[in-house]
C-alpha positions in Angstrom: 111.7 -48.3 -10.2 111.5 -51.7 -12.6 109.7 -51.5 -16.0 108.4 -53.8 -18.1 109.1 -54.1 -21.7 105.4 -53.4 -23.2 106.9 -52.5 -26.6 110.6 -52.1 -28.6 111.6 -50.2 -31.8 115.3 -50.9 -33.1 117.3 -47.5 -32.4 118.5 -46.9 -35.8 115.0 -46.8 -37.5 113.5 -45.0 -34.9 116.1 -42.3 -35.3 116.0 -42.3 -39.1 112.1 -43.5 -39.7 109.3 -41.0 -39.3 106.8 -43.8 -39.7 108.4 -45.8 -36.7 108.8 -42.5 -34.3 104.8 -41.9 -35.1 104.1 -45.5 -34.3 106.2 -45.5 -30.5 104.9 -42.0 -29.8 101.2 -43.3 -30.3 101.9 -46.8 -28.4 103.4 -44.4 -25.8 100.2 -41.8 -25.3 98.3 -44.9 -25.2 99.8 -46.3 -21.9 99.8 -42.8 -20.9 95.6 -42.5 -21.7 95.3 -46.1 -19.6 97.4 -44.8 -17.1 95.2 -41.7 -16.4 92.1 -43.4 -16.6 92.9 -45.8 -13.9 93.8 -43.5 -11.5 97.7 -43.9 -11.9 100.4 -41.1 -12.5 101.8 -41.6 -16.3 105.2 -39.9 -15.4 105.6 -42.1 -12.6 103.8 -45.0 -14.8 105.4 -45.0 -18.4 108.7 -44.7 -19.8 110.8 -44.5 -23.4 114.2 -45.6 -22.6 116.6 -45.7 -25.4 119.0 -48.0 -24.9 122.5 -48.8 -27.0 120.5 -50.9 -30.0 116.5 -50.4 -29.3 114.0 -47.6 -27.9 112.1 -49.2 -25.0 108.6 -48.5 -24.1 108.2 -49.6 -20.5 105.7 -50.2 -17.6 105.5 -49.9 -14.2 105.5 -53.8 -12.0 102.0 -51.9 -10.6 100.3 -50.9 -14.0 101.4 -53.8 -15.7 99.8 -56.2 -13.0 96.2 -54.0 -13.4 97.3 -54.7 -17.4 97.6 -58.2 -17.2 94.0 -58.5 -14.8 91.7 -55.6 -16.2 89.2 -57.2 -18.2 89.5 -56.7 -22.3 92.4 -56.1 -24.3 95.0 -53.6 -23.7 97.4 -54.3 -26.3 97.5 -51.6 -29.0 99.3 -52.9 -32.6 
């Protein structure tokens, strides 16, 4: 399955940074809470991929496209 980039931390200060885990972890349960309330699976749904230089929080193509046409704001600074 292909996901969407819907948020990025740099590796090293999410490794060594409280303050930055706390901040992915709760951008994470967010898309998980969205995820749930719209009827989607947030296993299948959401994802943290670390990768080489950055920690990736990703979407699905199928909850980013409700996302992108749901009525409000969904992004979560």
């Amino acid at each position: 399955m292909y996901y969407i980039t819907a948020a990025r931390f740099p590796r090293e200060s999410y490794e060594k940074d409280e303050v930055v885990r706390e901040r992915a972890e709760k951008t994470r349960r967010h898309l998980e809470e969205l995820a749930l309330d719209n009827g989607l699976d947030p296993e299948k749904n959401v994802t943290l991929t670390k990768a080489d230089d950055e920690v990736r929080i990703g979407v699905s193509e199928e909850f980013d496209e409700y996302l992108r046409e749901a009525p409000g704001t969904w992004r979560h600074y």
